[in-house]
ZAKOL-569338 format. One record per residue (C-alpha): residue number from 1; residue in three letters; z, x, y. Coordinates in Angstrom, 3 decimals. Example, Ala and Ser with C-alpha at 12.3 -4.5 7.8 and 13.67 -1.06 7.14 Angstrom:
! ZAKOL-569338
{pt 1,'ALA',{7.800,12.300,-4.500}}
{pt 2,'SER',{7.140,13.670,-1.060}}
! end
This chain:
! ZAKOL-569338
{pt 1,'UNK',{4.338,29.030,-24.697}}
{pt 2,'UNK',{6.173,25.403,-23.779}}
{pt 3,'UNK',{3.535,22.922,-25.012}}
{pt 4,'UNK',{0.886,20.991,-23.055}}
{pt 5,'UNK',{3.364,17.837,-23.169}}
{pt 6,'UNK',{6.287,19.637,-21.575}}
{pt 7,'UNK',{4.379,21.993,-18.821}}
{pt 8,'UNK',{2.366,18.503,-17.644}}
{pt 9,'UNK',{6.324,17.633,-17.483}}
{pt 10,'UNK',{7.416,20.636,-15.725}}
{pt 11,'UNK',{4.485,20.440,-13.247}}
{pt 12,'UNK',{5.487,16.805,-12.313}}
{pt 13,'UNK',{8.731,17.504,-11.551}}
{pt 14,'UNK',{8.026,19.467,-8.778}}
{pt 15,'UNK',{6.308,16.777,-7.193}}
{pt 16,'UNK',{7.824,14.610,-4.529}}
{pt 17,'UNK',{8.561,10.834,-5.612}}
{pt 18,'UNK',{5.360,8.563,-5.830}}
{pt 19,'UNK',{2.999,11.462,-6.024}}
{pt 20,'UNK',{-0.096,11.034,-8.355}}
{pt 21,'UNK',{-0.263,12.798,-11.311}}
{pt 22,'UNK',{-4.203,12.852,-12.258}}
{pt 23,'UNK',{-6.087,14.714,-15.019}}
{pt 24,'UNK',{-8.131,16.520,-13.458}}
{pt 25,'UNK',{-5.478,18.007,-11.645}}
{pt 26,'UNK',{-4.462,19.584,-14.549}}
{pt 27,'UNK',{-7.512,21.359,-15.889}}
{pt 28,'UNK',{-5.910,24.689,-15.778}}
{pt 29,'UNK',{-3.580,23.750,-18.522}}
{pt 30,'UNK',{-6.379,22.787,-21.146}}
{pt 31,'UNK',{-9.465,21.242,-21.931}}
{pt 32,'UNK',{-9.679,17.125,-20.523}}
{pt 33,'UNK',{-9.539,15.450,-24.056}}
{pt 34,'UNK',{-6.072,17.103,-24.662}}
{pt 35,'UNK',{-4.487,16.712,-21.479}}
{pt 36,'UNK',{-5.630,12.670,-21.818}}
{pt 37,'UNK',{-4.046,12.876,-25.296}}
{pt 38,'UNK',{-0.831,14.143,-23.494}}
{pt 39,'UNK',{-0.341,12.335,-20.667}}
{pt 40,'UNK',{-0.947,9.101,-22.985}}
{pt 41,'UNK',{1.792,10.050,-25.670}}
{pt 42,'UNK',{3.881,10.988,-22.107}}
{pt 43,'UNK',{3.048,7.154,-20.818}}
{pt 44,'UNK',{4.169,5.876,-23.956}}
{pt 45,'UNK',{7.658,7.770,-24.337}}
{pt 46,'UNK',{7.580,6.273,-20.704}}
{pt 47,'UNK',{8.876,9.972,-19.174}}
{pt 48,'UNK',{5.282,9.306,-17.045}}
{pt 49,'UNK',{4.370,5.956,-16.063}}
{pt 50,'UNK',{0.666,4.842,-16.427}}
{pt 51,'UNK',{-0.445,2.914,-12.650}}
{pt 52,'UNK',{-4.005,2.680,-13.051}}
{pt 53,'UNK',{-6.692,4.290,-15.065}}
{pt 54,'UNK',{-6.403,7.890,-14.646}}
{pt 55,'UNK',{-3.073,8.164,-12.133}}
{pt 56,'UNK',{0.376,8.465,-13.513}}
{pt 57,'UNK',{3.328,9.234,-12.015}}
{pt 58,'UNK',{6.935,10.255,-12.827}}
{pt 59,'UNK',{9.961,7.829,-12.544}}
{pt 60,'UNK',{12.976,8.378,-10.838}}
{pt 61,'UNK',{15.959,9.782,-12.711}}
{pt 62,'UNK',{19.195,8.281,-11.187}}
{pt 63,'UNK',{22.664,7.959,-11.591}}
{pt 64,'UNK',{22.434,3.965,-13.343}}
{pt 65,'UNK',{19.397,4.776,-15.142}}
{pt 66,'UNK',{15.470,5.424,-14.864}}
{pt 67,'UNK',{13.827,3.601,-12.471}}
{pt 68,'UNK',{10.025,3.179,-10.456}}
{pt 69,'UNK',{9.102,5.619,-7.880}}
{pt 70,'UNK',{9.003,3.297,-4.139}}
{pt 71,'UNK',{6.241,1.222,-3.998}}
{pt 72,'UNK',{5.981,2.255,-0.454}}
{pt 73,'UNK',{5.409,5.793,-1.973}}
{pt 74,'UNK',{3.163,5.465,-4.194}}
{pt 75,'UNK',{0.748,3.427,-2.433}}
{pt 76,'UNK',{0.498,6.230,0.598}}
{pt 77,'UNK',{0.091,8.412,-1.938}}
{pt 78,'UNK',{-2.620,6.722,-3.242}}
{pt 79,'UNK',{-4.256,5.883,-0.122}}
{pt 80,'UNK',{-4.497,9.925,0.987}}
{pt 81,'UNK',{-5.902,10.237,-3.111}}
{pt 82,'UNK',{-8.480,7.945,-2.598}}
{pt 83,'UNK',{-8.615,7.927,0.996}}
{pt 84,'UNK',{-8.709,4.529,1.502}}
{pt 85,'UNK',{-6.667,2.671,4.121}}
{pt 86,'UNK',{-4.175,0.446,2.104}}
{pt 87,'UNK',{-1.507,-1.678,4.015}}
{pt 88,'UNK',{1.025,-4.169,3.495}}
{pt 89,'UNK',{-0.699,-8.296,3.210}}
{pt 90,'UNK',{-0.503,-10.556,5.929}}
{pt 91,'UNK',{1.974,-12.955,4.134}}
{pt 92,'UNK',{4.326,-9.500,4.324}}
{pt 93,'UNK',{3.495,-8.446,7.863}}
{pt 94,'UNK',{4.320,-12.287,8.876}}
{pt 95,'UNK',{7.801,-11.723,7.156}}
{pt 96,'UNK',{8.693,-8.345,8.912}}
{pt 97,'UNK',{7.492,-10.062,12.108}}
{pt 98,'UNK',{10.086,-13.347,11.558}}
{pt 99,'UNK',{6.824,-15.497,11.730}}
{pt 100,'UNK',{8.152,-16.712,7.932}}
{pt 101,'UNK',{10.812,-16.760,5.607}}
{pt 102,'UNK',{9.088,-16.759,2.631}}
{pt 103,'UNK',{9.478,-13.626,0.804}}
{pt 104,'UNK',{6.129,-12.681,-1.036}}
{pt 105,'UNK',{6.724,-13.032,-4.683}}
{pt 106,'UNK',{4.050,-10.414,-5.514}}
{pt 107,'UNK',{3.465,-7.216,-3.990}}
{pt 108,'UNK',{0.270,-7.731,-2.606}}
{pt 109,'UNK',{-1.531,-4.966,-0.432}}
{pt 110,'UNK',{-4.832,-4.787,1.254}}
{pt 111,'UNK',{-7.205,-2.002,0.944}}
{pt 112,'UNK',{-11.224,-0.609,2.527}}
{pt 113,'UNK',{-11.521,0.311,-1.451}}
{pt 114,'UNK',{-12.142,-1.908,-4.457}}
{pt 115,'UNK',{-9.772,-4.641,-5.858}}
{pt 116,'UNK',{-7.425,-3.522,-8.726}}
{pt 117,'UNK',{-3.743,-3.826,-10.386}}
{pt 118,'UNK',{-1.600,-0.993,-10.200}}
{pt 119,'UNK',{1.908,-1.175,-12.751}}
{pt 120,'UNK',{5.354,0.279,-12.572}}
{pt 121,'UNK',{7.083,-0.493,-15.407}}
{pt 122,'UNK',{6.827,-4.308,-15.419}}
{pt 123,'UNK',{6.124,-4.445,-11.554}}
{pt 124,'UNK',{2.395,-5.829,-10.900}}
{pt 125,'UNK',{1.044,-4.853,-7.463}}
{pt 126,'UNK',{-2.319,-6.359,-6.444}}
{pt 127,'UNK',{-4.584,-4.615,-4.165}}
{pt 128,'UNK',{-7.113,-6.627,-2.610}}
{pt 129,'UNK',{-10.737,-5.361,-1.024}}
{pt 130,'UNK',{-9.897,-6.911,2.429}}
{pt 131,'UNK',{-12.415,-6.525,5.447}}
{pt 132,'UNK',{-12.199,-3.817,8.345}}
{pt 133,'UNK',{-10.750,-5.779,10.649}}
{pt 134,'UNK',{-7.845,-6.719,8.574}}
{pt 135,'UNK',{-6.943,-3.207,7.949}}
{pt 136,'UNK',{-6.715,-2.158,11.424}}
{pt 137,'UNK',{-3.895,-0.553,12.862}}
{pt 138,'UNK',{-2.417,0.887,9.971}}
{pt 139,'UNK',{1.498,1.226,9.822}}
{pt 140,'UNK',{1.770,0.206,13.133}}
{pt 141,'UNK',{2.942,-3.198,15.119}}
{pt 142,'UNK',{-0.530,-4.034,16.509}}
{pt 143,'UNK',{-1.608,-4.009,13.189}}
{pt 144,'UNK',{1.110,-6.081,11.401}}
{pt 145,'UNK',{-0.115,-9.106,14.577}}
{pt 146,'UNK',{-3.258,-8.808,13.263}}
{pt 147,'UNK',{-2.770,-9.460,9.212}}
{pt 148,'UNK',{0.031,-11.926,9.942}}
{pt 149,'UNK',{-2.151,-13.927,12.538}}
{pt 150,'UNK',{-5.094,-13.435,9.417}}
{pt 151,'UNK',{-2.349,-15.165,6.946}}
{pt 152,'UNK',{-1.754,-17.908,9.624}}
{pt 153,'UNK',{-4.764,-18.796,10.481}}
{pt 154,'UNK',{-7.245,-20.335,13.249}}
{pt 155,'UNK',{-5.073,-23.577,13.498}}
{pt 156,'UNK',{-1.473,-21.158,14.242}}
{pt 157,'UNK',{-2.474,-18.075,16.054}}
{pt 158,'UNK',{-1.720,-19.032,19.116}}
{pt 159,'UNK',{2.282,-20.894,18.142}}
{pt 160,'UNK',{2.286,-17.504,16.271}}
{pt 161,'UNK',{1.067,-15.069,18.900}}
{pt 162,'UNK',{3.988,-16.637,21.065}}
{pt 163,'UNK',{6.880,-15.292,18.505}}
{pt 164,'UNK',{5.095,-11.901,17.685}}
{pt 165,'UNK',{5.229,-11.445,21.592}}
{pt 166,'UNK',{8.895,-10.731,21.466}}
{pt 167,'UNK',{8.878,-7.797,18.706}}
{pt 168,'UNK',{5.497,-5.838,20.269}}
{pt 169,'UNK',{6.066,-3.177,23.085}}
{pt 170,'UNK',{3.809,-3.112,25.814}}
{pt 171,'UNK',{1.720,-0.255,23.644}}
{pt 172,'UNK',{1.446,-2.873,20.916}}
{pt 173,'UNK',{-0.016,-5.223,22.781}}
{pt 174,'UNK',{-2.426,-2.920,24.657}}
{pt 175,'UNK',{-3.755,-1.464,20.797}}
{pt 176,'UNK',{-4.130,-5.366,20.092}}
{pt 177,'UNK',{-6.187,-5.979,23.378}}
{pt 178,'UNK',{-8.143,-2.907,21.764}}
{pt 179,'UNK',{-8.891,-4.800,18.353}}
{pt 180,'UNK',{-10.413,-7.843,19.588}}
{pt 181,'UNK',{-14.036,-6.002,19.398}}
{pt 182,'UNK',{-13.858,-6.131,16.075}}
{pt 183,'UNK',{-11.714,-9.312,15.600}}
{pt 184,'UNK',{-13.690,-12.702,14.161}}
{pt 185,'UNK',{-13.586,-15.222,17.333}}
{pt 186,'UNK',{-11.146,-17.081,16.242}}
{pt 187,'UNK',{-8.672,-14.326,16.139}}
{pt 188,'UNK',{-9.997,-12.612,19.236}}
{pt 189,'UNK',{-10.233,-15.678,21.784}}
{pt 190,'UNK',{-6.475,-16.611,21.193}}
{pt 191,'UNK',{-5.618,-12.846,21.598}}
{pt 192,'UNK',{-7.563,-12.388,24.819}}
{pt 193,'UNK',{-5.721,-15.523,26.370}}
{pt 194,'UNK',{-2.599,-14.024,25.359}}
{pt 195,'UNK',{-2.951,-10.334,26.916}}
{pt 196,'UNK',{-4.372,-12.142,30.018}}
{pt 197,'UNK',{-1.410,-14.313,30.400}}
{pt 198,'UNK',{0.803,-10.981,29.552}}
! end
């Protein structure tokens, strides 16, 4: 029989890029103290990688070398684990909306679950407890208005709300109209003058 080490090994190769490889997901191999024991010696020959207490996952084989599994991967993998919502930071969702330039030096995400740090090899990634309003919308434009306009702030909604008109479809802008309930009034106001003015 192949040993604990290389079935955890086989196992995780069937998985699909970014998926979470967590202990007790491999109970039917052995008892928990020696599948911890393996998947640490694994982390440390780096053939898993160690994210967060508990969650590993594999890294990707390719043709110039070993490399991290997408960050965009792993964190939706993570948020159906946990089942939190977890979604790109407003600093990011003003840069895919043109409202900045800057590109974010960390990855930075904001999640309904607790604050933590998550590594891939020597990539940080910060995910920050962020209130329900900022995490509406997930993975869609209405949603990407909202955390950008949250990273602007009170004083540039509106300048902002004026560029963000041009990349939102008129479904956007209806699912932002739909937000404002639970928007703070600063956000909410500006928005409502907006959709009015259409």
């Amino acid at each position: 029989m192949p040993s604990l080490p290389r079935r955890i090994m086989e196992y995780a190769e069937t998985l699909p890029e970014g998926a979470p490889i967590c202990p007790s997901a491999l109970l039917h191999m052995g008892n928990r103290a020696a599948i911890d024991q393996a998947l640490s010696r694994l982390a440390r020959r780096e053939q898993l990688l160690r994210v967060c207490r508990g969650v590993y996952v594999q890294p990707v084989d390719t043709e110039f070398g070993v490399r991290a599994p997408s960050v965009e991967k792993v964190i939706a993998a993570l948020s159906a684990l946990w089942g939190e919502t977890i979604v790109p930071s407003g600093g990011a969702a003003a840069n895919v909306l043109r409202l900045t330039t800057q590109v974010p030096m960390a990855s930075v995400y904001l999640t309904s679950g607790p604050t933590r740090t998550l590594r891939l090899f020597a990539q940080v990634i910060r995910l920050r407890h962020a209130p329900r309003w900022q995490l509406v919308a997930p993975g869609r434009p209405a949603g990407l208005a909202v955390r950008a306009m949250a990273w602007l702030g009170p004083h540039e909604v509106k300048d902002g709300l004026s560029v963000v008109k041009r990349s939102l479809a008129q479904e956007d802008l209806d699912e932002l109209a739909a937000a404002r309930a639970i928007l703070p009034s600063w956000l909410a106001e500006p928005i409502s003058e907006f959709v009015s003015c259409g």
